[in-house]
N, C-alpha and C positions, 0 to 999 in steps of 0.2 A: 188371562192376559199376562199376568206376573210369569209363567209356565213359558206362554211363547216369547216373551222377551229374552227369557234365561235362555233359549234355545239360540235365538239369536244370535247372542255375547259368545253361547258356546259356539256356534259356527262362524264368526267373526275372529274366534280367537283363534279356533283352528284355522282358520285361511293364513291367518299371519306366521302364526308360530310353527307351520306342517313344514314348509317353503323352507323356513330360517333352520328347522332341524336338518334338512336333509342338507344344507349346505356345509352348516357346520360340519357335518360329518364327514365333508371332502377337507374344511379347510385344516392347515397343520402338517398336512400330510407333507413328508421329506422324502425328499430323493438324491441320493449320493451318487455322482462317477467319477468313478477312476478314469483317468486321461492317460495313456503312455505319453504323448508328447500336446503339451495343451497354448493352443495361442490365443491368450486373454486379453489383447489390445495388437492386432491386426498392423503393423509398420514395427513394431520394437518383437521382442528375441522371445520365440516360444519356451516354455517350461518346458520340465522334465515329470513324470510320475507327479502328478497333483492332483487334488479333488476337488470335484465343485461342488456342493453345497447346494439343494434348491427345496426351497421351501412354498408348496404349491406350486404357481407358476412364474415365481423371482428369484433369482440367483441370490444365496444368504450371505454366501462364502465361497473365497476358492483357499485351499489349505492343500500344502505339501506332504506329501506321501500319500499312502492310500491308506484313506480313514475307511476305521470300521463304521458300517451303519449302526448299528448300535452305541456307538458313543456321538449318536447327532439323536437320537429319539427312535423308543423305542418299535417303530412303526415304519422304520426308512428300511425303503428298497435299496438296492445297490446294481446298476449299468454299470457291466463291465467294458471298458474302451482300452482296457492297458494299453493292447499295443494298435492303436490307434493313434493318426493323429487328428486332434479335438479342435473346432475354432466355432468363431459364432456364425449363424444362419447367415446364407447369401441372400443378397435384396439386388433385385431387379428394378431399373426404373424406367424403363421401358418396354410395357412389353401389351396386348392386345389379345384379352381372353377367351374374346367370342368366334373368333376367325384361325384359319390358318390357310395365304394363301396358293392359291391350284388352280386348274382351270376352270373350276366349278361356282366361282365364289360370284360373277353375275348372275348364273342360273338360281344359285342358293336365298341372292337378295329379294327372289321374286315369291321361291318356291318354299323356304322356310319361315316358319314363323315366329316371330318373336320369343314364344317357349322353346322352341325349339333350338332358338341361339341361346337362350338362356341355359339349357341343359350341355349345350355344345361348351358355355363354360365353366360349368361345374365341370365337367371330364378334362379339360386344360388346365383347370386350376388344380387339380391332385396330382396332375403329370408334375407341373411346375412345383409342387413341395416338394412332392418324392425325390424330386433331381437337387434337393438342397437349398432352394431358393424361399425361403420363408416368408419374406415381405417382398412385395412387389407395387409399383405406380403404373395400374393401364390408363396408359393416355391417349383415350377416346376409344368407347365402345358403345353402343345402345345403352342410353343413359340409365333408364326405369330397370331394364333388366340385370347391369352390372350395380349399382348400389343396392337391390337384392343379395345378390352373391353373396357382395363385401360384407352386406349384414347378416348372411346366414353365414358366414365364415365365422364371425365374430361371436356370434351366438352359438356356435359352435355345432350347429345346424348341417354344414356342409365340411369336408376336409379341403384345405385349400390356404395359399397364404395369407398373410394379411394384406390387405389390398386399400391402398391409397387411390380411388378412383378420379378419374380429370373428365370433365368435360371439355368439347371441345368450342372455341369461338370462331368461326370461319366468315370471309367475304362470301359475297356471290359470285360462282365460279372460281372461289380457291379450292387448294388444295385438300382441304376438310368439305367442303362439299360435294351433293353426291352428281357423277358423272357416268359416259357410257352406255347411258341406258335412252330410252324412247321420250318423248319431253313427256308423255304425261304419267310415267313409271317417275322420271326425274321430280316431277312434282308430288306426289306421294313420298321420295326419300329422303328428299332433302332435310336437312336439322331443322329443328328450327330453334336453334340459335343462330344461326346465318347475322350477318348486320356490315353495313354501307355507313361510313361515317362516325365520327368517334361517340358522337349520343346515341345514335343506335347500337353501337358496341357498350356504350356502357350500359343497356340499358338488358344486353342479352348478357353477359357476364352477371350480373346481381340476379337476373333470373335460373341461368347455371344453377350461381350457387342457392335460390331458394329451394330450387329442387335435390337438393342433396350432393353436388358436386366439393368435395374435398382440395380437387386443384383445377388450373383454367387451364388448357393447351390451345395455343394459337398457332397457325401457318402463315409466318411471317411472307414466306416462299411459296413458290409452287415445288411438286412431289414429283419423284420418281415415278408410282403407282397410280398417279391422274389419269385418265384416261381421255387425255388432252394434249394437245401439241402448243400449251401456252409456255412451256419451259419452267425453267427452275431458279427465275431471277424472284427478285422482291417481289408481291402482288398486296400486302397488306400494307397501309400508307403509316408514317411515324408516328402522325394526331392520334389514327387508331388504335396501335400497340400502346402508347402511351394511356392510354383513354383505360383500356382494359387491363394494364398493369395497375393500372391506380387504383382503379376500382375494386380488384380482387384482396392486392394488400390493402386496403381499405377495412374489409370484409377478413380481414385472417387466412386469404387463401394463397396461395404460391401460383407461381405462371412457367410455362414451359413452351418454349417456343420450337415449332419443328422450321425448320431453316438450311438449305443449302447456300445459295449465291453471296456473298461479301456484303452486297450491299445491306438484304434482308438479316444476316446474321447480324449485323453491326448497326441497325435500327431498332433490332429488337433487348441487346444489352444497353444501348442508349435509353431505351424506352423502361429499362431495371428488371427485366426478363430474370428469374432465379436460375433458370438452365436453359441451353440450346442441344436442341436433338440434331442430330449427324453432325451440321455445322463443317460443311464440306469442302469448301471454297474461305477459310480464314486467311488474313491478310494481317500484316504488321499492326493497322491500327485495331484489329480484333482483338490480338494478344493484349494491345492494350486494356481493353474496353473491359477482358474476362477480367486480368488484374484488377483492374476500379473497381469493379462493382461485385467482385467476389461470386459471379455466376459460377456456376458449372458446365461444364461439356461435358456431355453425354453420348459418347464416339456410334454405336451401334456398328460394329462392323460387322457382327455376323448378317446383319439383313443386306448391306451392301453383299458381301460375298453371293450372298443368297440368290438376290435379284439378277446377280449378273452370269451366275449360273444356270439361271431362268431362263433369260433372255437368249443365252447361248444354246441353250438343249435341251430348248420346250417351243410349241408352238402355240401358247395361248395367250401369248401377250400380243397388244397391240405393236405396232412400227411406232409412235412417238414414245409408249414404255419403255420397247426395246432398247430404244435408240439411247433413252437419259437413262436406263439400269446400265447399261456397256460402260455412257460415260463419267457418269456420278461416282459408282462399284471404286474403282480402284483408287480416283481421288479421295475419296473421304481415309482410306486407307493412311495414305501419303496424308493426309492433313491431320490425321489422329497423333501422327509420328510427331511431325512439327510443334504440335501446341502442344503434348504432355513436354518434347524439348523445355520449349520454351517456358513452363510453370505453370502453366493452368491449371485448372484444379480438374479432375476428373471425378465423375460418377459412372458408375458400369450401367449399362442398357443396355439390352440386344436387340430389341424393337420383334420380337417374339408375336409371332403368329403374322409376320412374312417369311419366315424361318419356325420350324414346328415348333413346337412347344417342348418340355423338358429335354432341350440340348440347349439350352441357355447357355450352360458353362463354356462352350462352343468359344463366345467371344472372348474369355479370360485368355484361352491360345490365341487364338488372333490380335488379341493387344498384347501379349508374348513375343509373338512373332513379330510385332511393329515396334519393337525396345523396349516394350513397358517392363522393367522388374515382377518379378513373381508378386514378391513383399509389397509392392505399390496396387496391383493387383486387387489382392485381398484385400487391402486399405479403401479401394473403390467400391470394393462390393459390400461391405459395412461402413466403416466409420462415414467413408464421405458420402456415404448411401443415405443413411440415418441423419447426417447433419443436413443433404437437402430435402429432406424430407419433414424436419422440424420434431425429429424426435431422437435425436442424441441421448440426453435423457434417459429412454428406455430400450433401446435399441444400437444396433453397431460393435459391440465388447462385452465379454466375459465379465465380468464385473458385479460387485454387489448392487443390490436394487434393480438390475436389469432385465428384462422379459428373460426367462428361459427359453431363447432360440439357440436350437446350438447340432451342427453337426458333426461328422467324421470322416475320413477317407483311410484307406488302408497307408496311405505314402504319402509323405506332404508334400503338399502342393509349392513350398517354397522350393522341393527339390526339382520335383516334376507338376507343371502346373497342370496336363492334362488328367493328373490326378482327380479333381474336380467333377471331372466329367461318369463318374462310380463312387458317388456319396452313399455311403450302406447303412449310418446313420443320421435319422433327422428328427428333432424335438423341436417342435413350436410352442410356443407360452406353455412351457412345462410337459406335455402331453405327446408322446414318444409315436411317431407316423412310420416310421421304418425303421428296423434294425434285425 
């Protein structure tokens, strides 16, 4: 008896102590690069020849010139980027991993199956790192199957960014619910977080987030991609947005409201929305409302482009799609222009996967092309990415204690922005995807 206890304690011990050896033996490890030209805070003046410092997956240090590996430990690699220019990973915050759409995408909701879109976003989500985009917020995919993903990404399980997942809260017959299809296909797809009234919104938001939902996405509005002719004015009522704004901070989560029309965008920062997606139709007292309440806008212009080149020289859209892709497309354009004008704060989103997937960077030219500075640019695809995202902290800058996200372009993007669009290297939490 004394014999198999001892056995016991020895395989007890081995379970514990097997595990903690093999990790240690990753942790310590250093990695050095040489940056030719390095921008370690995204809005102020890049360096010259400097190195960063990464100790596992955290930036330790950035130090000028190029340090030998050998004088950081004797086990550091060295990435060479001399003549590169170096800045930190770009964050997407809008973007949809399971879809990209075609004219296939109602045959697909009947004929695919859940693994099937599951797998559909593991192969989006490698496109999407490769292309330089690190961290990403999809907001609204097949709940079960995307908090998967996000947690084999994390686990390191899948290659792909990190992923801030949102569920979505929709009306009946809005814009987040499902349309187009036969009533009793409609009954089989519908969410079900669906909710009428602000207790039944609070009560599918807390259920969201029981099941693993990270952030809430509402449809203040009706959508462009409905496949309805209810338009694209308000359809969620103020009690409701309110209801499920509250509830989510309540809960630790952030809300993201998709929104065209004036009135719906400007009920749902009333209602303390952290961002509005497209936000197409903004009016004077919108300007105000972003100012108050420090939301963001979140322009997505390359899906505008997208759709409206859809609509023009494709035949699989509906006549009420076509109709709101013609007219929404070039507004949102003109209203991107207007409110970076006037001070809003911006976050970059592409709303990726109505536009394919790794050409994200697609929209940095296009908010180029509508006045955005280069330099402000870059500031939206990290720093303000990271701070709506609630993790400034570890993400957004070069910086000590930072996640090692970090890529490269042969030519900086403050000269030529479509630079961006031929990222050749990319490191996520320390761990080198391309070069």
């Amino acid at each position: 008896m004394r014999l198999y206890n001892l056995w016991i304690v020895i395989l007890v011990v081995g379970l514990i102590s097997g595990p903690a050896y093999a990790t240690n033996k990753k942790l310590g490890s250093y990695t050095v690069i040489h940056a030719g030209e390095l921008l370690t805070v995204p809005g102020k003046k890049p360096l010259k020849k400097h190195s960063i410092i990464i100790k596992d997956n955290v930036i330790e240090a950035v130090k000028a010139g190029f340090v030998a590996p050998k004088d950081i430990a004797a086990n550091a690699s060295v990435i060479d980027l001399s003549d590169r220019f170096v800045m930190p990973g770009l964050m997407d915050m809008h973007v949809h991993l399971q879809m990209e759409l075609g004219p296939h995408n109602i045959e697909d909701t009947v004929k695919l199956s859940n693994a099937d879109i599951g797998m559909h976003s593991v192969y989006y989500a490698k496109q999407t790192l490769l292309a330089g985009f690190t961290t990403v917020r999809d907001l609204l995919s097949r709940p079960q199957e995307m908090y998967a993903l996000r947690d084999g990404v994390n686990k390191g399980w899948i290659d792909g960014p990190r992923i801030i997942a949102a569920a979505g809260i929709a009306i009946t017959g809005g814009h987040l619910d499902a349309d187009g299809m036969a009533h009793d296909v409609l009954a089989m797809k519908s969410p079900k977080t669906i909710c009428d009234g602000p207790f039944e919104c609070r009560k599918m938001t807390r259920h969201a987030i029981k099941y693993g939902a990270d952030a809430i996405k509402v449809a203040s509005t009706g959508g462009v991609l409905s496949d309805t002719d209810t338009g694209t004015g308000q359809q969620m009522t103020d009690n409701e947005l309110k209801e499920i704004v509250d509830t989510a901070h309540a809960l630790g989560r952030k809300v993201a409201s998709h929104a065209h029309a004036t009135a719906g965008i400007n009920a749902a920062l009333r209602a303390g929305v952290d961002s509005v997606e497209h936000g197409s139709y903004a009016d004077e007292e919108t300007i105000k409302l972003f100012k108050q309440t420090g939301a963001y806008l979140v322009p997505t212009l390359l899906a505008g482009a997208t759709v409206v080149d859809m609509a023009k020289n494709s035949d699989f859209m509906s006549a009420p799609v076509k109709a709101k892709a013609i007219r929404v497309g070039p507004d949102m354009l003109e209203n991107f222009a207007r409110s970076y004008k006037a001070g809003v704060k911006i976050a970059f989103g592409t709303d990726s996967g109505v536009s394919l997937h790794g050409i994200n960077a697609q929209e940095a030219v296009l908010m180029h092309q509508a006045g955005m500075p280069a330099a402000e640019i870059l500031k939206s695809a990290t720093v303000n990415a990271a701070d709506l995202i609630g993790m400034s902290d570890k993400l957004g800058t070069i910086t000590p204690g930072k996640y090692a996200d970090i890529i490269a372009v042969e030519i900086s993007p403050l000269e030529d922005i479509a630079s961006l669009l031929n990222v050749g290297f990319v490191m996520k939490d320390g761990k080198v995807y391309k070069q």
